[in-house]
C-alpha positions as CSV (number, residue, x, y, z in Angstrom):
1,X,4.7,-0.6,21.6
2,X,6.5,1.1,19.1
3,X,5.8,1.0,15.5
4,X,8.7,-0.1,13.5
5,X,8.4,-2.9,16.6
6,X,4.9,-3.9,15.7
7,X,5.6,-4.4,11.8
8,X,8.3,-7.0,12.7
9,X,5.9,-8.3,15.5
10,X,3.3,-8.9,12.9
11,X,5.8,-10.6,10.2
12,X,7.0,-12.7,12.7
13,X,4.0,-13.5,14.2
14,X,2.8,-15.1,11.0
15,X,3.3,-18.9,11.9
16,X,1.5,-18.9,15.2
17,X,-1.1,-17.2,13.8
18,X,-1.1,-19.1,10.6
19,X,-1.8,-22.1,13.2
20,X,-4.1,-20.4,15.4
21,X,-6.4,-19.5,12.6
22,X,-6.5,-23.5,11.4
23,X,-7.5,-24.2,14.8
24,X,-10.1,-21.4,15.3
25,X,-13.7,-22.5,15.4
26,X,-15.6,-19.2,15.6
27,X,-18.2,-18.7,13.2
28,X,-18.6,-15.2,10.9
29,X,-20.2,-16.7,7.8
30,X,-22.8,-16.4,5.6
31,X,-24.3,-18.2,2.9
32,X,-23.4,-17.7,-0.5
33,X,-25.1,-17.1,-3.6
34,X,-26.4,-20.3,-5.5
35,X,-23.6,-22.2,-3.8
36,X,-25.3,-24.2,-0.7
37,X,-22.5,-23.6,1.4
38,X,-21.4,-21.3,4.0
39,X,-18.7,-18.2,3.1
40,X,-16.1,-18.9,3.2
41,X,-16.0,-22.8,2.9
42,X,-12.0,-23.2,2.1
43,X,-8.8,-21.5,2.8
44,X,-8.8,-17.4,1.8
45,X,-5.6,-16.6,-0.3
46,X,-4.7,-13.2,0.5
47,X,-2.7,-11.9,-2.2
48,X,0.0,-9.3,-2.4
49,X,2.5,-7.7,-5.1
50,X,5.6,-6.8,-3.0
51,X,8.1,-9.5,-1.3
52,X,7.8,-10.1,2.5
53,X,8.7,-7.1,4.7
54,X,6.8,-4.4,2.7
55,X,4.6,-2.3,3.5
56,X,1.4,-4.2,1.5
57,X,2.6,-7.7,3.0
58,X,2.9,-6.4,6.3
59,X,-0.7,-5.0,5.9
60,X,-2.1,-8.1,4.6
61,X,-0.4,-9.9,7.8
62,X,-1.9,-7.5,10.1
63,X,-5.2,-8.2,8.8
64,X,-4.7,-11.8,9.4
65,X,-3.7,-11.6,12.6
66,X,-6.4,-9.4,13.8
67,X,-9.1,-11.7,12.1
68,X,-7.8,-14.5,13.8
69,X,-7.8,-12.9,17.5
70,X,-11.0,-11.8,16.5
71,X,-12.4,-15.4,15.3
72,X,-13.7,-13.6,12.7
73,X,-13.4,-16.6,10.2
74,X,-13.2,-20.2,10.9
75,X,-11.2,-21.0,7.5
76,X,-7.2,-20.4,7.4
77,X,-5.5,-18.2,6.0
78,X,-2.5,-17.3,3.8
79,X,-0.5,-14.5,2.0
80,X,0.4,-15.2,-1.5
81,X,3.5,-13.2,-2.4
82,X,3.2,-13.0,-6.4
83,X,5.6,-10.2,-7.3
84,X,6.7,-8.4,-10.6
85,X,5.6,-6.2,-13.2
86,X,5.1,-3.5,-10.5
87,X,2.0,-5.4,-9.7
88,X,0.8,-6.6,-13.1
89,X,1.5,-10.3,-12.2
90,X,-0.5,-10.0,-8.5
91,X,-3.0,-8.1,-10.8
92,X,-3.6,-10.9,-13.5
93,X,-3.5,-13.7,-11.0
94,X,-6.6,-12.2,-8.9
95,X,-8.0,-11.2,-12.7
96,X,-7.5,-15.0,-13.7
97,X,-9.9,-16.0,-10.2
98,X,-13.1,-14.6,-12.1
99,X,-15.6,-15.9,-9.7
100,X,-13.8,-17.0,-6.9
101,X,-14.6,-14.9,-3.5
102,X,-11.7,-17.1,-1.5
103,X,-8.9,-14.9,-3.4
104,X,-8.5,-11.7,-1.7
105,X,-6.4,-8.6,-3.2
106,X,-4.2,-6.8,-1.2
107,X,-4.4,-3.7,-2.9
108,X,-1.6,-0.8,-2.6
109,X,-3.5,1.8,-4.7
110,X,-0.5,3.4,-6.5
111,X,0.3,0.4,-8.7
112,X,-3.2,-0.8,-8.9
113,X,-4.6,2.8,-10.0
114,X,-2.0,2.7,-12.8
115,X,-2.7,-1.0,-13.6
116,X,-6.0,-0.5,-14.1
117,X,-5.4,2.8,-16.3
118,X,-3.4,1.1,-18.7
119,X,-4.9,0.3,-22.3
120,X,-2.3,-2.0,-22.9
121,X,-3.2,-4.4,-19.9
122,X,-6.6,-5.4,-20.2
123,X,-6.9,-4.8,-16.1
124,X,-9.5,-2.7,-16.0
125,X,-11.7,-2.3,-12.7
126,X,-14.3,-4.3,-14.5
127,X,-11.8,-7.2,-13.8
128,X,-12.5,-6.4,-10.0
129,X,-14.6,-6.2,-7.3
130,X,-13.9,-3.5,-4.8
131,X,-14.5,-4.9,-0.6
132,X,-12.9,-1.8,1.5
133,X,-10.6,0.8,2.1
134,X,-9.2,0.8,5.2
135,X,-6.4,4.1,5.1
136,X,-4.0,6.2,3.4
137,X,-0.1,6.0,4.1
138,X,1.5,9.2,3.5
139,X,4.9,9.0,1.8
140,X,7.9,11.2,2.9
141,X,11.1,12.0,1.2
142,X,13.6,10.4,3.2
143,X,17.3,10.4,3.5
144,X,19.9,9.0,6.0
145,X,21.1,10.7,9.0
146,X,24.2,12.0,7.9
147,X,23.2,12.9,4.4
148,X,24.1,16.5,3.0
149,X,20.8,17.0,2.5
150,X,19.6,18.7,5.6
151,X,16.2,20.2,4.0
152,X,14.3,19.7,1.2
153,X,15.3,22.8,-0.5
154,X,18.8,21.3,-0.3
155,X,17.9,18.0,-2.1
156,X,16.0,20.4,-4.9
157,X,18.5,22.8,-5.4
158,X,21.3,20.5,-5.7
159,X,18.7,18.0,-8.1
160,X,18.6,21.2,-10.6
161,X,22.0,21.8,-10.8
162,X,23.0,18.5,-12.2
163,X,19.7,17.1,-14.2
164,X,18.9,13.6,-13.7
165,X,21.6,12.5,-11.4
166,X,20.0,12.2,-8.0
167,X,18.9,8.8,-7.7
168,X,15.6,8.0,-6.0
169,X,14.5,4.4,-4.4
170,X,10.9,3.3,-4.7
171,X,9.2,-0.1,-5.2
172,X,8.4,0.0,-8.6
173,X,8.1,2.8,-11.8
174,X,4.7,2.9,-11.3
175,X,3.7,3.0,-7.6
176,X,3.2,5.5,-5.2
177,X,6.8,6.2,-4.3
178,X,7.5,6.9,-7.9
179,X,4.5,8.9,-8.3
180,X,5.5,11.1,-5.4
181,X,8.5,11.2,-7.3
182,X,6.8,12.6,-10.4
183,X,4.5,15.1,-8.9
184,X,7.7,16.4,-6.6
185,X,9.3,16.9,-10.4
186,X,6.7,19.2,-11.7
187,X,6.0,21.1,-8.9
188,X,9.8,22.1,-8.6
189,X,10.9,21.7,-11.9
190,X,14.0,19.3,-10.6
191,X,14.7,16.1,-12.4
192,X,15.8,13.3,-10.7
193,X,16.2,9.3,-11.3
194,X,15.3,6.3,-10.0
195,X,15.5,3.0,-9.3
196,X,13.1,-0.1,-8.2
197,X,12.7,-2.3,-5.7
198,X,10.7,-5.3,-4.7
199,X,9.0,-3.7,-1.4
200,X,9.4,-0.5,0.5
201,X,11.7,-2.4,3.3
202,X,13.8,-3.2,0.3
203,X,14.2,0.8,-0.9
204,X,14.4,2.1,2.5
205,X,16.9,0.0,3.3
206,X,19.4,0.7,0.0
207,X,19.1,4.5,1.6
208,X,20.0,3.9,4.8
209,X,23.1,1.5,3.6
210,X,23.8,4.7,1.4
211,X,23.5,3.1,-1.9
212,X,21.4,5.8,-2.9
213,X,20.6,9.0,-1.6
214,X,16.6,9.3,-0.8
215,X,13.4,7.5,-1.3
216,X,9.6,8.9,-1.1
217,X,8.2,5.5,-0.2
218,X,5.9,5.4,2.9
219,X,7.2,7.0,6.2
220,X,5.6,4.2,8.1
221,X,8.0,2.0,6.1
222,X,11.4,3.6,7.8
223,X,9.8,4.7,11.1
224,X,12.0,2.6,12.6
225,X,15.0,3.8,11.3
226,X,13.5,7.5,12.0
227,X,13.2,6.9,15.9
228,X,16.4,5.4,15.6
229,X,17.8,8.6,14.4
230,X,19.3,6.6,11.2
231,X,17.5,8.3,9.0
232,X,15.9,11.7,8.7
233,X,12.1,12.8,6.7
234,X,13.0,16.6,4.6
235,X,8.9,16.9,4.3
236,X,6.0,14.7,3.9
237,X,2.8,14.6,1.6
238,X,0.1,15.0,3.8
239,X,-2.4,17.9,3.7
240,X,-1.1,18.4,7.7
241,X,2.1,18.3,9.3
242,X,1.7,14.3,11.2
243,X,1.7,14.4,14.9
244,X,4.4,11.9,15.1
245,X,7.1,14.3,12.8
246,X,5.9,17.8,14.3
247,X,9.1,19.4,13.1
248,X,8.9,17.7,9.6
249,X,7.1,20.1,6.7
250,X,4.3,19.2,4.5
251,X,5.4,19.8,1.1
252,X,2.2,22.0,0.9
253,X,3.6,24.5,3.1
254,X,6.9,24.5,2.0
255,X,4.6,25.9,-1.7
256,X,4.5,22.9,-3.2
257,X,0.8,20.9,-4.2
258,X,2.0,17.5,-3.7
259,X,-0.3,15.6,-1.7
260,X,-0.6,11.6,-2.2
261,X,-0.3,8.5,0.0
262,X,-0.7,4.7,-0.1
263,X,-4.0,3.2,0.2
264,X,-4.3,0.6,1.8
265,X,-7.3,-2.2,1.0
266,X,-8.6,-5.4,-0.5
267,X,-10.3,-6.0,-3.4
268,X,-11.5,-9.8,-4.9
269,X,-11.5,-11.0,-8.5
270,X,-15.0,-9.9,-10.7
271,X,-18.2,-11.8,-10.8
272,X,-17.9,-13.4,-6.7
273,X,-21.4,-14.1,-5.3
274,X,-23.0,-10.9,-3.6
275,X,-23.3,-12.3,-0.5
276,X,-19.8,-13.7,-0.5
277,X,-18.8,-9.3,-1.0
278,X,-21.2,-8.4,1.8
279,X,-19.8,-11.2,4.0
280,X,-16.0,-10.3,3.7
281,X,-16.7,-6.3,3.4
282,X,-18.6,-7.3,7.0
283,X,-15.0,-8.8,8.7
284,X,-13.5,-6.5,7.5
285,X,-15.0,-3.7,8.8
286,X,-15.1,-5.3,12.5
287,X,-11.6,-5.5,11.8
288,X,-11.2,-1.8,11.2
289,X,-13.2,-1.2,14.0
290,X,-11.1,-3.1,16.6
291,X,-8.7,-1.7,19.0
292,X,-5.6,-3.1,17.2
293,X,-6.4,-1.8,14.2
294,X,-7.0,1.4,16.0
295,X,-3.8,0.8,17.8
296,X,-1.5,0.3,14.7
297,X,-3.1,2.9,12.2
298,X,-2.0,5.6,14.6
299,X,1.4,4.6,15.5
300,X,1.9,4.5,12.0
301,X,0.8,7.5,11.1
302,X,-2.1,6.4,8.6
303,X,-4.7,9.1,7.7
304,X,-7.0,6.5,9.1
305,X,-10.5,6.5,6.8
306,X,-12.9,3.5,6.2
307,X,-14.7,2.9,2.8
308,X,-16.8,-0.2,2.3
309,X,-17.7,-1.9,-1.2
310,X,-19.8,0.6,-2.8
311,X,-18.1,3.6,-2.2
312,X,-14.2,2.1,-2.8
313,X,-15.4,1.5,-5.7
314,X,-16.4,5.1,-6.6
315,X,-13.1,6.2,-5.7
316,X,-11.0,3.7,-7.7
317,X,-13.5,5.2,-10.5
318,X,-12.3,8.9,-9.6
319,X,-8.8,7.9,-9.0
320,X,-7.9,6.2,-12.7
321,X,-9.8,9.0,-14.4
322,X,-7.0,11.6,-12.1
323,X,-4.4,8.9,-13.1
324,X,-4.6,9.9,-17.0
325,X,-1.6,12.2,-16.8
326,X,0.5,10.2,-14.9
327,X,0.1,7.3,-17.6
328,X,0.6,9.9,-20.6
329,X,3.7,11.3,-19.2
330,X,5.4,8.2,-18.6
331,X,4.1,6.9,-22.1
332,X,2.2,4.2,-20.9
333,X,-1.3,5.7,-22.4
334,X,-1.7,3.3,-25.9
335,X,-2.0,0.0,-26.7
336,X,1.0,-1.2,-28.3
């Protein structure tokens, strides 16, 4: 099965697996701290930041659905799609469940490392509590079939002779597409704009309708366009060429020391039970371990690596102290 076909699979999928889960009767819990009951006890709310379709939501329903084959959890489930603020209003809402282990974060690190770096937000990782980190989704810079652009030297070259006016489409001004974005500015000295969008599916798609000329959201997010020969990748920002784009550069190669992805993982709101982290880092880890997880990750090209609790949490410490320049450049480094 291909990949692009999977993604849609799994969105449309939802409703019969929404029901199978309500009717599964499988077993995975364990008890929870000072609470007398079994985790989890109610219905887990798995929140996400981008509308229906991208590239977090269709994550977060892939999860789902492999918990549920799985009977992994005996509770149902649901995605909670709470958009805007490029994140900050998913963010808050989890922030505002202190305590509460049956709200699950779907977290697409871009936005959530730059969240969480932000003075002025008050959403620092003390407001969170890391479960696991399943994979990083390398971004490409992508245009349509017929564009001009026919390597990324091209795109550069014409970017510097007419400052600013290249338009780029990425989910949100603070997210990994936009970050790609940023780093792909310094390296070449090229200066480009951009515009937002509610998901990856949304900014892929205003490229391939030629509204505007190339994103550098997530390859895995056009692949279907891509086998489709609709639209085209000029390079991609993994340390490696990707066995699926063999003819595609890395930005590395082509001299350029842009490397960066989407992470992909879950987090929960601060001050959960102990045994209620242990429990969920637990599923999800047979889920990363199973054969459709397996399955998906390399058809869509995910540099595939599995972090539980403890050491997700190092690396979101790592990764907002490497965020500092990001946040300073884009003036988003003091309180107001």
């Amino acid at each position: 099965m291909r990949a692009g076909n999977l993604g849609n699979r799994v969105a449309i999928a939802l409703v019969s697996a929404a029901l199978a889960l309500v009717a599964a009767t499988a077993s995975a819990q364990t008890p929870s701290a000072g609470s007398g009951q079994a985790f989890p006890s109610k219905p887990i709310e798995f929140v996400v930041h981008v509308n229906p379709g991208g590239g977090t939501d269709v994550f977060a329903r892939l999860i789902m659905e492999i918990i549920g084959r799985e009977k992994l959890i005996s509770q149902p489930m649901i995605v909670s799609s709470r958009t805007g603020g490029a994140g900050v209003v998913a963010f808050n809402y989890v922030k505002s469940k202190r305590g509460e282990p049956h709200t699950v974060l779907t977290i697409a690190t871009g936005s959530f490392f730059t969240a969480i770096s932000r003075p002025d937000l008050d959403l620092g990782p003390e407001h969170f509590t890391p479960l696991a980190f399943f994979a990083r989704d390398p971004q490409g810079v992508i245009v349509p079939a017929d564009s001009k652009y026919k390597t990324f030297k091209d795109l550069v070259d014409d970017a510097k002779g007419q400052a600013e006016a290249i338009v780029c489409a990425v989910t949100s001004a603070t997210g990994t597409g936009r970050q790609t974005l940023w780093r792909i500015e310094r390296a070449t000295g090229a200066k480009f704009k951009f515009v937002t969008f509610k998901a990856g599916s949304e900014a892929v798609l205003s490229v391939l309708g030629g509204h505007v000329p190339f994103t550098t959201e997530n390859v895995s997010e056009a692949w279907a366009h891509i086998e489709g020969k609709k639209m085209r990748v000029l390079a991609v920002t993994t340390e490696k060429r990707m066995p699926a784009l063999p003819d595609v550069p890395t930005l590395i190669e082509l001299g350029y020391n842009v490397q960066i992805g989407t992470g992909r993982g879950f987090g929960m709101p601060a001050g959960v039970p102990k045994e209620a982290v242990a429990a969920m880092e637990a599923i999800l880890e047979k889920v990363h371990k199973s054969a459709l997880w397996k399955d998906y990750s390399q058809k869509n090209m995910y540099e595939d690596r599995w972090m539980g609790s403890a050491e997700f949490g190092k690396y979101i410490a790592e990764q907002r102290a490497a965020q500092k320049e990001f946040i300073d450049s884009i003036g988003l480094a003091k309180k107001p």
